[in-house]
Structures are given as C-alpha cells and as structure tokens.
C-alpha atoms as a printed R data frame, in Angstrom:
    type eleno elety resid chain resno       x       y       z
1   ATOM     1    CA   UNK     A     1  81.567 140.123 116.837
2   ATOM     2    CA   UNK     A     2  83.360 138.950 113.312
3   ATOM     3    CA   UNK     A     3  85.242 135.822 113.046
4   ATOM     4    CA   UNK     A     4  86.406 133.893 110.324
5   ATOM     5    CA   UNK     A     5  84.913 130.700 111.893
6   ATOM     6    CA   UNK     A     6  82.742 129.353 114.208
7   ATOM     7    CA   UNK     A     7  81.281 125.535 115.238
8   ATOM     8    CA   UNK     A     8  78.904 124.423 117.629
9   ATOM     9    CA   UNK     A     9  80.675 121.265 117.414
10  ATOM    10    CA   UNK     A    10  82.930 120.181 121.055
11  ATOM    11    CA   UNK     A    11  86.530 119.193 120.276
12  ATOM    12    CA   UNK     A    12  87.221 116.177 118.406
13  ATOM    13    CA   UNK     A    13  90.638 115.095 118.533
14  ATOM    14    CA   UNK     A    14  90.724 111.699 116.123
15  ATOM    15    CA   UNK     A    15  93.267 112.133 113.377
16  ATOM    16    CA   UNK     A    16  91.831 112.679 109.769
17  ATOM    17    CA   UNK     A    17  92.726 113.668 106.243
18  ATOM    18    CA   UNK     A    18  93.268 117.304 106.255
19  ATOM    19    CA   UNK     A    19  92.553 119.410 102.894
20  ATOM    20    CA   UNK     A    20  94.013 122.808 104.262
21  ATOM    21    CA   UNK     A    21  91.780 126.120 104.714
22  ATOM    22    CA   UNK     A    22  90.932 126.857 101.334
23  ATOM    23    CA   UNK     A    23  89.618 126.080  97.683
24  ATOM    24    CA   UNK     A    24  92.266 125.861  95.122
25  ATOM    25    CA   UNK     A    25  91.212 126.464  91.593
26  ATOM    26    CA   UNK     A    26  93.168 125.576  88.082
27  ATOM    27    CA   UNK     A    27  93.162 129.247  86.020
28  ATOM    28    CA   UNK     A    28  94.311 128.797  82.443
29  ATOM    29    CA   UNK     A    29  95.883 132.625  82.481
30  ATOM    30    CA   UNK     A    30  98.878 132.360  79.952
31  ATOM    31    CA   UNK     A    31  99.783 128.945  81.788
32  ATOM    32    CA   UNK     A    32  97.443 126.753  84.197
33  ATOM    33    CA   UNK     A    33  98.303 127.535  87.757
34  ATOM    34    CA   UNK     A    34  96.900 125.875  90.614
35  ATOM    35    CA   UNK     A    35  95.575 129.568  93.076
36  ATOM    36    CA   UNK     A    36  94.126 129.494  96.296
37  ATOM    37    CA   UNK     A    37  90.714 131.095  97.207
38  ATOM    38    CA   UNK     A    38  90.004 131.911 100.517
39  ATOM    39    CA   UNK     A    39  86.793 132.489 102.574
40  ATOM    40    CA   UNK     A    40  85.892 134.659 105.220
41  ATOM    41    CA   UNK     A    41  83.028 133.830 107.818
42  ATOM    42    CA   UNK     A    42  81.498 136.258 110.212
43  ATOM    43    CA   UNK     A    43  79.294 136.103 113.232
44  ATOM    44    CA   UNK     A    44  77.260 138.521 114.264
45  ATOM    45    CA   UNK     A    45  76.057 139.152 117.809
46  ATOM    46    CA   UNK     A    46  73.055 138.380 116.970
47  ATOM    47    CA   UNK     A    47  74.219 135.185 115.947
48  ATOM    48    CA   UNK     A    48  74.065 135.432 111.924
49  ATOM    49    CA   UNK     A    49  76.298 133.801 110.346
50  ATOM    50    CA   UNK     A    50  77.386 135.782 106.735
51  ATOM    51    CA   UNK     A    51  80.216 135.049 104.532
52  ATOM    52    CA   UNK     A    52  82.300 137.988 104.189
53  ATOM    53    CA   UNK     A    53  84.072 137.270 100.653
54  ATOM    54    CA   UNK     A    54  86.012 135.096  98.708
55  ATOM    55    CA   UNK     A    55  89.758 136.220  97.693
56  ATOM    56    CA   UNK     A    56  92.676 134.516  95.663
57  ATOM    57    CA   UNK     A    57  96.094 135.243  96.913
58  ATOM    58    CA   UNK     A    58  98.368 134.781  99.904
59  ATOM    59    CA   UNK     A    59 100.713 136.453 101.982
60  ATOM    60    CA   UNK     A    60 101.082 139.379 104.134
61  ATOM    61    CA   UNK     A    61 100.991 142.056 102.474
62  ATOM    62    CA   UNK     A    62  97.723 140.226 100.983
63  ATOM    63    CA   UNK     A    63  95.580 139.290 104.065
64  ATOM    64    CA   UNK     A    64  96.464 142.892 105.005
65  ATOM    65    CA   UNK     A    65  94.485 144.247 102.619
66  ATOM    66    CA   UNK     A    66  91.724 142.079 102.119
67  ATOM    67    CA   UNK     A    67  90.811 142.860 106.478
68  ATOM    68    CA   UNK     A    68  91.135 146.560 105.479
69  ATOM    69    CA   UNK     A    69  88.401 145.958 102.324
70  ATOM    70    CA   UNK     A    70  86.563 143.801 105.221
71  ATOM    71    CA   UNK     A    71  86.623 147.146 107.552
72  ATOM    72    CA   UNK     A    72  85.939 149.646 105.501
73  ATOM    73    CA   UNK     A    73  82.809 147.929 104.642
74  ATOM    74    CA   UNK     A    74  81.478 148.173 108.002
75  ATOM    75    CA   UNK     A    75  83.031 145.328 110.610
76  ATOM    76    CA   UNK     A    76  84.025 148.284 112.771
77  ATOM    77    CA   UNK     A    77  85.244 145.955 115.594
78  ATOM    78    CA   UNK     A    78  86.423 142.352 116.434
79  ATOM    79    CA   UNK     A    79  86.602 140.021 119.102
80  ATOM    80    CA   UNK     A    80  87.785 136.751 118.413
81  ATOM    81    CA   UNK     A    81  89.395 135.814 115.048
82  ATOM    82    CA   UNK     A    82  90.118 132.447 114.513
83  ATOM    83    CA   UNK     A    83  92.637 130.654 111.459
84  ATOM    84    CA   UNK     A    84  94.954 128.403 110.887
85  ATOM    85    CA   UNK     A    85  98.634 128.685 110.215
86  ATOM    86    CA   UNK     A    86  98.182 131.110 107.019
87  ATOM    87    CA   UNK     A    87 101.461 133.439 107.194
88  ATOM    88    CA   UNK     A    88 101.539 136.785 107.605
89  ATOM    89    CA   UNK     A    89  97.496 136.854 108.927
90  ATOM    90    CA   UNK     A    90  97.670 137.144 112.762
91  ATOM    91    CA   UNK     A    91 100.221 140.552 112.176
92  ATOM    92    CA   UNK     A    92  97.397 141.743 109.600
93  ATOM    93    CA   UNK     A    93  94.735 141.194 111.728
94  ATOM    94    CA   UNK     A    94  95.933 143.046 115.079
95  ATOM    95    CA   UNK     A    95  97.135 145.566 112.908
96  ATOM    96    CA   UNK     A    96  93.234 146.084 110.875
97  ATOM    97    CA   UNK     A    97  91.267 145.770 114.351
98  ATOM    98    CA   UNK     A    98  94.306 146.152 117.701
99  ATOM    99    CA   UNK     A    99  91.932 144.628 120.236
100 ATOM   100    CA   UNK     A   100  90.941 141.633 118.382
101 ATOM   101    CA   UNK     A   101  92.210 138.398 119.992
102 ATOM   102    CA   UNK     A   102  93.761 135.923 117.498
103 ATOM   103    CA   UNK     A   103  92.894 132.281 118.260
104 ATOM   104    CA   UNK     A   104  94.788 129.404 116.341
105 ATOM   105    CA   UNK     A   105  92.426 126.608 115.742
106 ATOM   106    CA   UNK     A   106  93.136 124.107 118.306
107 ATOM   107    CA   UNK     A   107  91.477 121.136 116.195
108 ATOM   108    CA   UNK     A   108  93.815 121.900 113.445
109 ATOM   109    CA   UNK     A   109  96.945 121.486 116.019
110 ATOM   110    CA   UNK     A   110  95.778 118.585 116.804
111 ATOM   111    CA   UNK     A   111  96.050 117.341 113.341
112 ATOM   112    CA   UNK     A   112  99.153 118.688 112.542
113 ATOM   113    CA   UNK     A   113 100.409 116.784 115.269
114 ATOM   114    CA   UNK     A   114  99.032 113.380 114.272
115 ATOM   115    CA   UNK     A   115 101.571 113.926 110.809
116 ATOM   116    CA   UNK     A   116 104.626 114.223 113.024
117 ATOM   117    CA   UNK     A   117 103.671 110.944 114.471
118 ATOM   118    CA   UNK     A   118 103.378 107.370 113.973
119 ATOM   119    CA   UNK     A   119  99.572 105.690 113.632
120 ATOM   120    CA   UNK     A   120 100.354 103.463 116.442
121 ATOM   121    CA   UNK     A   121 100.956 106.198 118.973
122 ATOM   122    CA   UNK     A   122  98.125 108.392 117.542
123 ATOM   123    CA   UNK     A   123  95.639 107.278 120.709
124 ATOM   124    CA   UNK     A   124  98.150 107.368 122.855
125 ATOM   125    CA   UNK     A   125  99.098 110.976 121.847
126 ATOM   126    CA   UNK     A   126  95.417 112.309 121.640
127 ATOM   127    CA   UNK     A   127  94.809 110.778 125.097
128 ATOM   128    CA   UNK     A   128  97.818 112.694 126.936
129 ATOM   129    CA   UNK     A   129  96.779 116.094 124.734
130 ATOM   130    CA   UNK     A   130  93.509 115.796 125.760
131 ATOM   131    CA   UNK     A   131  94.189 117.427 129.410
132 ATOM   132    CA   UNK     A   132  96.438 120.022 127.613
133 ATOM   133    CA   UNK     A   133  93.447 122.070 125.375
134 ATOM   134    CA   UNK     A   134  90.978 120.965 128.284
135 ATOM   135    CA   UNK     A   135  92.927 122.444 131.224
136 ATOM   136    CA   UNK     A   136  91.002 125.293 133.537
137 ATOM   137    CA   UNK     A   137  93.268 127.593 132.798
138 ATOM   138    CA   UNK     A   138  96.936 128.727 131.039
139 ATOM   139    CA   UNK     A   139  98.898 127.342 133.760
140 ATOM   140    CA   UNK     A   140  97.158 124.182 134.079
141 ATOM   141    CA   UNK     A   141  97.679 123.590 130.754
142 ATOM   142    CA   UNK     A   142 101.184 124.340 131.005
143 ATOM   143    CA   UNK     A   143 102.044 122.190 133.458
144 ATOM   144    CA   UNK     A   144 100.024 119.213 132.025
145 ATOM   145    CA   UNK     A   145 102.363 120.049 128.509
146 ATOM   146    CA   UNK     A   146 105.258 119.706 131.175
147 ATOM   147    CA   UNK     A   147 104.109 116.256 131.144
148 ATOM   148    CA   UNK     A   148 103.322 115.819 127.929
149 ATOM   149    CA   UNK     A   149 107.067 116.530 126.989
150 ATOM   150    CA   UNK     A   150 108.523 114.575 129.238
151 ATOM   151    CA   UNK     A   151 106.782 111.403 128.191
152 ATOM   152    CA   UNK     A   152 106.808 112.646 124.130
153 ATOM   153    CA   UNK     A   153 109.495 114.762 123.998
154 ATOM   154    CA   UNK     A   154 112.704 112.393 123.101
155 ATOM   155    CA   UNK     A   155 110.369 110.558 120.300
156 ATOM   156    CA   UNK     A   156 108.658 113.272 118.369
157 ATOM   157    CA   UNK     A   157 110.824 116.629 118.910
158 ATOM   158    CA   UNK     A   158 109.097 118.173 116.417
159 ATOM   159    CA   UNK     A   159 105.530 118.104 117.924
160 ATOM   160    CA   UNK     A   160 106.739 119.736 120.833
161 ATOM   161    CA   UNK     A   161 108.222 122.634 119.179
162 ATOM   162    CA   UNK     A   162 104.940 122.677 116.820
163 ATOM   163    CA   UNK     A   163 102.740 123.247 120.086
164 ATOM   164    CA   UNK     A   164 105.867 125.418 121.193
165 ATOM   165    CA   UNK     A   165 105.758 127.488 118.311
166 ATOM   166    CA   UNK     A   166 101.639 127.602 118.503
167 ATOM   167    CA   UNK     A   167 101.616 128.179 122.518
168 ATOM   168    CA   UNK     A   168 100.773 131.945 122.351
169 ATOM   169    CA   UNK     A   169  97.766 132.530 119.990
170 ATOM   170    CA   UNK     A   170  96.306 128.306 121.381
171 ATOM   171    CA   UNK     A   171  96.334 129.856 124.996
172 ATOM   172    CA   UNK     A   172  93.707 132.466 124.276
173 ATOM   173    CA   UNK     A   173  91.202 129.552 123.954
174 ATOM   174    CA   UNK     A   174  91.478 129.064 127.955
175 ATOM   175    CA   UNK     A   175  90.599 132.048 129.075
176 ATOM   176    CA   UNK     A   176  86.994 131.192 128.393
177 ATOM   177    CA   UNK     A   177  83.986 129.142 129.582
178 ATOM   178    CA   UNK     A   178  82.933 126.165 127.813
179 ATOM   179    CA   UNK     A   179  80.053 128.037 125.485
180 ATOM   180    CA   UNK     A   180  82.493 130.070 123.951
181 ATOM   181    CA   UNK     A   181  85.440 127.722 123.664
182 ATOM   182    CA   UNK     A   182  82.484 126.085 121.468
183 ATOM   183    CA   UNK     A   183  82.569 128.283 119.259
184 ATOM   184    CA   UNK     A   184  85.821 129.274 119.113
185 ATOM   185    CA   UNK     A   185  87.681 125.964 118.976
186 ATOM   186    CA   UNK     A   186  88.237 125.259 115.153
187 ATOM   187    CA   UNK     A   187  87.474 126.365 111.591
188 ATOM   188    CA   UNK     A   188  85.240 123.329 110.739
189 ATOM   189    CA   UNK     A   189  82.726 125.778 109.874
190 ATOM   190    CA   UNK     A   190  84.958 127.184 106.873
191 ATOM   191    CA   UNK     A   191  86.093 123.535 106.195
192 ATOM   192    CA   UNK     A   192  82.401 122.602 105.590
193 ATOM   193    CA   UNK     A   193  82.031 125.470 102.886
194 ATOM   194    CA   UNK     A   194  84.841 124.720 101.071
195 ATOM   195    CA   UNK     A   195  84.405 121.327 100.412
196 ATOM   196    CA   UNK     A   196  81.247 122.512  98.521
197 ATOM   197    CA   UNK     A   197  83.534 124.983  97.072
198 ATOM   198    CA   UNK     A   198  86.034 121.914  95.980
199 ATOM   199    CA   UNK     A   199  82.858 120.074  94.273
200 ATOM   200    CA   UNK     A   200  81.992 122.868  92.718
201 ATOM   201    CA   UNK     A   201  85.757 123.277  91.220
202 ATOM   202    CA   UNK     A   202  85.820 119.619  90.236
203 ATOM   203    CA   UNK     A   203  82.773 119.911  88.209
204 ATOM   204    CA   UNK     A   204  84.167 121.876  85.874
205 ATOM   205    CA   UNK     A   205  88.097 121.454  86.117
206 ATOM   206    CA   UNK     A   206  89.000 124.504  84.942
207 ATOM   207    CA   UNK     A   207  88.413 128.560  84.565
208 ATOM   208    CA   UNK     A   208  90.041 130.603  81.806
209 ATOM   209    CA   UNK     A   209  90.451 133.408  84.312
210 ATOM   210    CA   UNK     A   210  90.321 134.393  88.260
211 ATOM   211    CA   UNK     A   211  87.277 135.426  88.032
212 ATOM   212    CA   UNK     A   212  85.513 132.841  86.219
213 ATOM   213    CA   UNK     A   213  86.553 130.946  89.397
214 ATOM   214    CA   UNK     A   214  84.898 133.608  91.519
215 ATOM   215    CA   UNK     A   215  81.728 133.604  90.107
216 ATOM   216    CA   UNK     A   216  81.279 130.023  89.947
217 ATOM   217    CA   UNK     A   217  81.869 129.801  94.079
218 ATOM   218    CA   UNK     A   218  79.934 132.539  94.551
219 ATOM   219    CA   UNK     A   219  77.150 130.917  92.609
220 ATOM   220    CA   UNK     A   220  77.838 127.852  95.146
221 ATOM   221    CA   UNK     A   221  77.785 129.917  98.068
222 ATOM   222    CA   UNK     A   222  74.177 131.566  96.862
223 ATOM   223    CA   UNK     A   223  72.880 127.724  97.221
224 ATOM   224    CA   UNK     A   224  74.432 127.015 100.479
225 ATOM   225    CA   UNK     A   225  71.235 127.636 102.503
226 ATOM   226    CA   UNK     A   226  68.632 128.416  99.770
227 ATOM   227    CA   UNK     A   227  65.382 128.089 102.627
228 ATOM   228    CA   UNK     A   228  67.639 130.032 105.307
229 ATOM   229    CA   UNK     A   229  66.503 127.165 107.945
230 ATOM   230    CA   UNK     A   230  70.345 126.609 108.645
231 ATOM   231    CA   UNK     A   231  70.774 129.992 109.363
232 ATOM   232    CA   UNK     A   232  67.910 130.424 111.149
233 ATOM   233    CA   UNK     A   233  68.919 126.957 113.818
234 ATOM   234    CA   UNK     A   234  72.458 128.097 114.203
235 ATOM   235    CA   UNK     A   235  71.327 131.531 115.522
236 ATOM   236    CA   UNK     A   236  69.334 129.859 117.953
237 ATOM   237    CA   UNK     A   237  71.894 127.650 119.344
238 ATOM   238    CA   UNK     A   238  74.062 131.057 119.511
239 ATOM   239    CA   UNK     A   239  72.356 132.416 122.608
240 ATOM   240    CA   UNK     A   240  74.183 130.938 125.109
241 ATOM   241    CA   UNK     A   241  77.547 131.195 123.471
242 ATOM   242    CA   UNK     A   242  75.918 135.244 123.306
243 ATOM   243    CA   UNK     A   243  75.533 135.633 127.101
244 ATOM   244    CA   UNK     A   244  79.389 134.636 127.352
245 ATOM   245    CA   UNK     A   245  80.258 136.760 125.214
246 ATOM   246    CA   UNK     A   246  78.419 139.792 126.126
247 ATOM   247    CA   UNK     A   247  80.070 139.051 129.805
248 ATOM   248    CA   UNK     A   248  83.599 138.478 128.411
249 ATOM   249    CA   UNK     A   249  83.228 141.712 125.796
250 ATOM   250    CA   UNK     A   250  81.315 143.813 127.474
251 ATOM   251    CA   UNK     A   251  81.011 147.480 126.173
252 ATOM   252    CA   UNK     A   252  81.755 146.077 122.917
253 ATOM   253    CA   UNK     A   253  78.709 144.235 122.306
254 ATOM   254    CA   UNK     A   254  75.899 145.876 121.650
255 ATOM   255    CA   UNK     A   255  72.316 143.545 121.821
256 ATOM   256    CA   UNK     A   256  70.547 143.952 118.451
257 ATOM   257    CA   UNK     A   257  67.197 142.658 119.716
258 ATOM   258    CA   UNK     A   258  67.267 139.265 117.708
C-alpha cells in the first residue's frame, strides 16, 4: 500500500488558514521565481511510513512522470492515493498504477468550502456537512447533500458545485469502515512536513538554484524523526487500520511479518 498521505487523526471540520499542499521556494535562476516543491508520502503495509521524494514542478504532463520515477523504483502497486485538487494528478495516477483508487481529501473540501462562505454561517455549514462525509454509505450521503442544497443552495451556489465538481473521487471515502476512513481522510500528514519544510525555506530566504532548495529540505527531512520513535508509534497504531485493509485489498496485500 503507497499513498501520498495518511493521519490517524478523525475528521475535523473547523475552518482554518490553509497554506496549500506544498513548499514554495524563492530560486534566484536568471530572475527570482517563487517554485513549488512537492512531497510524496508512502505507507507501507507494514505500516512504515517513508517519504518518497521531493519534486519542483506542476502539471500533467509533470505528476505523470514523477509516479512513473516513483514505480520504476519499486511501488509495484497502489491502493489508495490521496491529494488535493493538484491538476492533471488523478489522470496520472490511474494511468501509472489502473487499480489504484483516487481519494480527494475530504478535510481539504471542507475548507475550501468555508472560503465560499461567510464566518457567520461557518457552524452552521459544518454542522449540516457533517452527516454528508459521515453517511453509511454513497447514497446516504447523497441524499443528506439533497438536503444540504436545498437549505444552502440559493446562498452559496458555488459550494454546491465545488462538492459537485468533487462528488466522484470524495465518494470513495464511504466505501470503508471507520479504521480506514482514518487514515484515508486528509493530507494533514503531508501538511505537517511541509510546514517544517516552510521554516526551513524562511531561514534562509533564498537558493541560487533548484537544487540548492532540494538539498536544504532534504537535509530537513533527514531530522524529521532523528530517534525513529515517531515512526516506530505510528506503525503501531497502523494495525487495525492493516486488518481493514488486508480485508478490503485482499490478494494485494501481502503481510510482511512486522
């Protein structure tokens, strides 16, 4: 199982300050441009967490071949990947690994839906999502969206069609049981990296090249977990979310013994 994210974390749906899905870096290469550098995290079945790499660039053509770089070195198979509006990454990633499921993060929907709307209404709004991403099932959820249109529709348009537009690859997320929905429910794990990654930027400003930038978050990511105790908690609380996945999966996961 590979995934760029995972939390242990339940849903929390209270509005907050959102700094998007990656680390942007100033590179003074000609003329100071502002790049973004992405992170990939993977799970293992045995519940180790690694990151996969760190990458500057966007779009499709892009995320295609950084998931081909991430095959060829050996993530032979995927279950569950799970990001956050980045364009052209969904098509890449059915198209690197066809049976992997792609699973928007449901905490970041929530967010984005919190911009479209008035503070006042914000408790209001999280209270009649809530039942939405905590419905039994597709159609339950459907029909409690029903109702959330019909009481929010004629105010905020646009968060409708932004759930609308979202539906297929938030759905996945209720076809499970409530370990791996744990798991699988945002990308706070990558969020929590890369706001090292941002301190690390901030230190020093700016790079004269890409891969000044590189180096320096790969020299933060070496002290991420310098005793492996972390590591070494997470995997534990990963059995359970294991057994529901070896269930859900099964033929494709293979127990390593851990």
């Amino acid at each position: 199982l590979a995934s760029p994210t995972t939390s242990e974390q339940d849903l929390d749906d209270r509005p907050r300050r959102h700094h998007g899905d990656c680390a942007r870096a100033k590179i003074r290469d000609g003329q100071v441009t502002n790049r973004p550098i992405y992170v990939a995290i993977g799970v293992t079945v045995g519940g180790e967490r690694d990151i996969l790499g760190l990458w500057a660039g966007e779009g499709a053509k892009f995320w295609l071949a950084v998931l081909t770089e991430i095959k060829n070195r050996g993530v032979a198979d995927v279950c569950i990947v799970v990001c956050d509006g980045l364009k052209g990454l969904p098509e890449a990633i059915t198209t690197v690994w066809e049976q992997a499921i792609v699973q928007t993060c449901v905490i970041h929907l929530l967010r984005n839906t919190f911009r479209y709307a008035s503070r006042k209404y914000w408790d209001a709004i999280a209270r009649d999502l809530k039942p939405v991403y905590t419905a039994p099932s597709e159609a339950a959820a459907g029909e409690r969206f029903a109702e959330f249109t019909a009481t929010w529709g004629e105010r905020y348009p646009a968060v409708i069609r932004l759930w609308e537009s979202s539906w297929s690859e938030f759905v996945p997320f209720l076809d499970y049981d409530v370990e791996i929905r744990r798991v699988i429910c945002s990308t706070n794990a990558i969020e929590s990296v890369n706001a090292r990654y941002r301190r690390a930027i901030r230190a020093r400003r700016h790079f004269p090249t890409e891969q000044a930038a590189l180096k320096c978050l790969y020299l933060a990511t070496r002290s991420l977990d310098p005793t492996g105790r972390g590591r070494a908690r997470w995997a534990m609380r990963w059995k359970p979310a294991l057994n529901a996945f070896a269930i859900t999966f099964e033929g494709r996961i293979t127990p390593t013994g851990n």
